[in-house]
N, C-alpha and C positions, 0 to 999 in steps of 0.2 A: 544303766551302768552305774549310777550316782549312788544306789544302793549295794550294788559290789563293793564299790570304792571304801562304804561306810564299815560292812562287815569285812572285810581286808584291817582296816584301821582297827577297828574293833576286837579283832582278834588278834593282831600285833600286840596292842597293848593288854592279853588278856593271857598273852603265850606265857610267861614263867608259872604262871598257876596252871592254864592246861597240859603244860610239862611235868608237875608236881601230881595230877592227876592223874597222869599214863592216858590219855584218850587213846579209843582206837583208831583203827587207821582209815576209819570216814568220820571224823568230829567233824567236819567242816558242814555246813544245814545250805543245801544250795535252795533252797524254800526260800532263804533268804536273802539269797546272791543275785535274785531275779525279781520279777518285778509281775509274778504271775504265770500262769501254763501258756504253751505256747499249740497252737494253733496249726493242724496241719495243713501247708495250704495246696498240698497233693493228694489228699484222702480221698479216697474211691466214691464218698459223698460230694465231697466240693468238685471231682469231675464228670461226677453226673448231674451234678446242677446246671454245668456249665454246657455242657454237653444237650441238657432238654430244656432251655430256657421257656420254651411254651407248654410244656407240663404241667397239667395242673396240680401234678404234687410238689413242683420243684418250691413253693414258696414253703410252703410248710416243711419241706426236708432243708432248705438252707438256712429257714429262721433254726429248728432245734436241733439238726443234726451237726449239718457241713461248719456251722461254726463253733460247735462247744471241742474243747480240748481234747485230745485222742489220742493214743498212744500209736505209732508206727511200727510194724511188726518187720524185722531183718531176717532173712533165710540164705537158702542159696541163690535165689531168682535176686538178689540186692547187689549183685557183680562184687567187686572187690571191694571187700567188708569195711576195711579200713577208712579208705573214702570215702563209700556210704554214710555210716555213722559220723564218721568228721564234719561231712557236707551237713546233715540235718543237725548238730549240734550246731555249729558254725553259724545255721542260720536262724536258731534260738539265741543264738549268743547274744548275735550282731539284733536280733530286736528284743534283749534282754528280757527273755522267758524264755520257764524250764521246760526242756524237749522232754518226752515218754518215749521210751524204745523197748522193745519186747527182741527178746536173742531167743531164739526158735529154729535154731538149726542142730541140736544135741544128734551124734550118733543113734542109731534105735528109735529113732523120735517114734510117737504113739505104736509104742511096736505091738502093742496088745489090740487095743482102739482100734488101729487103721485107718481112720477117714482122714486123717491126717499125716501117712506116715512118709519119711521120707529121713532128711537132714544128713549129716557130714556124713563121709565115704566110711570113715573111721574113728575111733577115741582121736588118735595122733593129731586126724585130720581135723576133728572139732577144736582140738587143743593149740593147734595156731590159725583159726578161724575166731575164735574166742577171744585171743592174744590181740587178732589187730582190732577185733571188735572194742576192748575198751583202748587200745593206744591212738584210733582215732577218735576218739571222745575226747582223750587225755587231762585237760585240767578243766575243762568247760564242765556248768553243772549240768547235771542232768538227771534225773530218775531212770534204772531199769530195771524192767519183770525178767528173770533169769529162768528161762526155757520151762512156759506152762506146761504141767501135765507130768511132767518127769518125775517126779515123788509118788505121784497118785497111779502111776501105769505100771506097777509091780506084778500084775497079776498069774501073768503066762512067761513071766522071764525068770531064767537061774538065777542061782546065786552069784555063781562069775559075771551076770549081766547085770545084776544087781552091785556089785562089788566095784564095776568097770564104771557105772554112770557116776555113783558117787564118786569116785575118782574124777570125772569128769567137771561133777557141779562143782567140786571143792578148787581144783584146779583154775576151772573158772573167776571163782571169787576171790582167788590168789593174784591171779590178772589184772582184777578192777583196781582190787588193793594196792597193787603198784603202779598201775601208769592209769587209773579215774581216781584220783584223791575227794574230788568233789561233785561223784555219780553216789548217788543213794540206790543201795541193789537188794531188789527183796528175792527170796528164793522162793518161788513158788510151791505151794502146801494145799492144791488143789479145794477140794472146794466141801462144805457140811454133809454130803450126801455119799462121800468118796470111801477115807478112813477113820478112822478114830482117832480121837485126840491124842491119846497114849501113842497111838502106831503113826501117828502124823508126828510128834515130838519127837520122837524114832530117829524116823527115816529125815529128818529137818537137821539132827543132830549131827548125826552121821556123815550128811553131806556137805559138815562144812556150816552150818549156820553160826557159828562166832562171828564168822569170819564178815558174815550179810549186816548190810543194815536194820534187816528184819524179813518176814517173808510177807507173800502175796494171798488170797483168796478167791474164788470165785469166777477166775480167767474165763471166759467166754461159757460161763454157765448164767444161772437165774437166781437163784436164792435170794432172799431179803437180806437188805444189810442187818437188823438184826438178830437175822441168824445164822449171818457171819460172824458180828462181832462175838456173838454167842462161842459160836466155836474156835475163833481167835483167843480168847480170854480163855478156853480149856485149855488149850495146847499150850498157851502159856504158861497154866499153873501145872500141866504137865513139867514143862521145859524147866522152871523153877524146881521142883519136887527132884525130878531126876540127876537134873545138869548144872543145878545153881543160876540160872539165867533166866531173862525173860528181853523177847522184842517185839518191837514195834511192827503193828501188821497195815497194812491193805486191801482195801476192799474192790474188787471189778462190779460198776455200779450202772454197767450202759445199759443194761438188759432187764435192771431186776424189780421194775417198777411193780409188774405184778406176783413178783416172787416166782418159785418155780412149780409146773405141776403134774412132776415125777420124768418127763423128757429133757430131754439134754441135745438134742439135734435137729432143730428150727423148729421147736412145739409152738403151738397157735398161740392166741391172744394175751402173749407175753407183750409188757411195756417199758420204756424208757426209762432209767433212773435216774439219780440225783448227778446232774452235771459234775463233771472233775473239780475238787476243791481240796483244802488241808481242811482235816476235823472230819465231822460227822459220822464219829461212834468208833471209826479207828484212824490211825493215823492219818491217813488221805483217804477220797475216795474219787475212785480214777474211771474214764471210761477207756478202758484196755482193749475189748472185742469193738469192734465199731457195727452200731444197733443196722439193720439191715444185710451187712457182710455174712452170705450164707455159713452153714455148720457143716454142710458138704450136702450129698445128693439122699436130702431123708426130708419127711417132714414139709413143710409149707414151702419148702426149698425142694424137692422132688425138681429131679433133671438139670440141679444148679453141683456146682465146684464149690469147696469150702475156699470160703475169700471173697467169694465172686459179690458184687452189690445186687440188692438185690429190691428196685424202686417200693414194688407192695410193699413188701415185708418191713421195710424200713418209713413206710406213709402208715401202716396199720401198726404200728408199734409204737409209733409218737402218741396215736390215741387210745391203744389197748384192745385194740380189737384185730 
């Protein structure tokens, strides 16, 4: 809390100039309001740990798994959103480290995809789903990846349905902006293998990215980080070129230790990346997918649920095989 208290002062005495600036409406770096990531200590790893204490993978899944930093994923299975998100910021707060929360309930969700599809009944209904989503957050820091997938699943959908989600994302990021002042929100931009830089600046624009702290990469796929960063830094000099702008990206790094090799839904002897930190080639690099948590019923995951923990997968993947 000692380092809140500093950046609070800090930025007291800093506000006639950040006024004179025009900051937007997340200047606030909750990176620095905390004192570190914060730990989930519900994650589908820490309760299979706990769960098979005489396992002989459980040491090796709790030394590199159950305790590295993870993003929490909100849907409809999370009850009443508001309090959900409140209770797991609240409980970052109170051990001053910044929560990961992933908003993954959008209308249409993977309407194209399918192994994933599902989310709000309706726009209307995402759009006060959304609402309590960041007003239980409200001034606590936090980080969120803003509904993976939703940019990159254009494929099989109209225009109206295309025309309807952006309304959606932007809506969204209207939300945080008013009641998360000190939630960092990237908009997710799918991943090197998806769109194009051009047509990723696009669709990023479109939906509202002024509005974001910047967007995400690589959500529950494989790719190396750099060739993420790679493609981060296109879409950028897209975004520039087109729109006069450039932001800050993110990379999803639980997975991509071996890079990716052409599968997308629990392909074999993929490995572990670079634990959640600030830096390393783009702005942060976060573990968003939690390494084990199947992709759905494909792959080394055959007969599993996407979500579902999954011990092999998650003990062969600390070692790459």
């Amino acid at each position: 809390m000692r380092r809140r208290l500093r950046a609070l002062v800090t930025a007291f005495f800093a506000l006639p100039l950040a006024l004179a600036a025009a900051p937007s409406a997340h200047a606030a770096d909750p990176t620095t309001m905390t004192s570190g990531f914060y730990v989930d200590p519900d994650s589908s790893a820490k309760r299979w740990v706990a769960a098979n204490p005489g396992d002989g993978r459980a040491s090796a899944i709790n030394a590199s798994l159950a305790n590295t930093p993870a993003a929490r994923w909100f849907g409809s299975w999370s009850g009443a959103i508001g309090t959900a998100t409140g209770a797991y910021a609240g409980a970052a707060d109170s051990r001053d480290k910044l929560p990961i929360l992933v908003a993954y309930n959008i209308y249409n969700r993977d309407y194209c995809g399918g192994h994933s599809a599902g989310g709000a009944s309706s726009a209307s209904a995402y759009a006060n789903w959304i609402g309590q989503f960041a007003g239980g957050i409200a001034n606590r820091p936090a980080v969120v990846l803003l509904e993976p997938d939703s940019l990159g699943d254009y494929g099989c959908m109209t225009q109206a349905q295309i025309t309807e989600r952006r309304g959606m994302l932007s809506g969204a990021l209207t939300q945080f902006n008013r009641q998360a002042p000190n939630t960092w929100v990237y908009l997710d931009a799918g991943n090197p293998g998806w769109a194009g830089a051009a047509t990723m600046a696009q669709r990023l624009n479109d939906a509202g990215l002024r509005q974001a702290h910047g967007f995400s990469l690589n959500i529950s796929n494989y790719f190396t980080t750099a060739e993420n960063t790679a493609y981060g830094n296109a879409v950028n000099r897209e975004l520039s070129a087109r729109y006069g702008y450039t932001k800050p990206f993110v990379v999803d790094s639980s997975r991509n230790g071996n890079g990716a090799n052409g599968q997308w839904c629990n392909p074999a002897g993929r490995r572990i990346g670079t634990p959640t930190q600030t830096g390393g080639g783009a702005e942060m690099l976060l573990w968003i997918k939690t390494p084990g948590e199947s992709d759905g019923n494909c792959g080394v995951g055959a007969g599993s649920s996407a979500g579902q923990f999954l011990p092999e997968v998650a003990y062969k993947m600390i070692y790459g095989y």
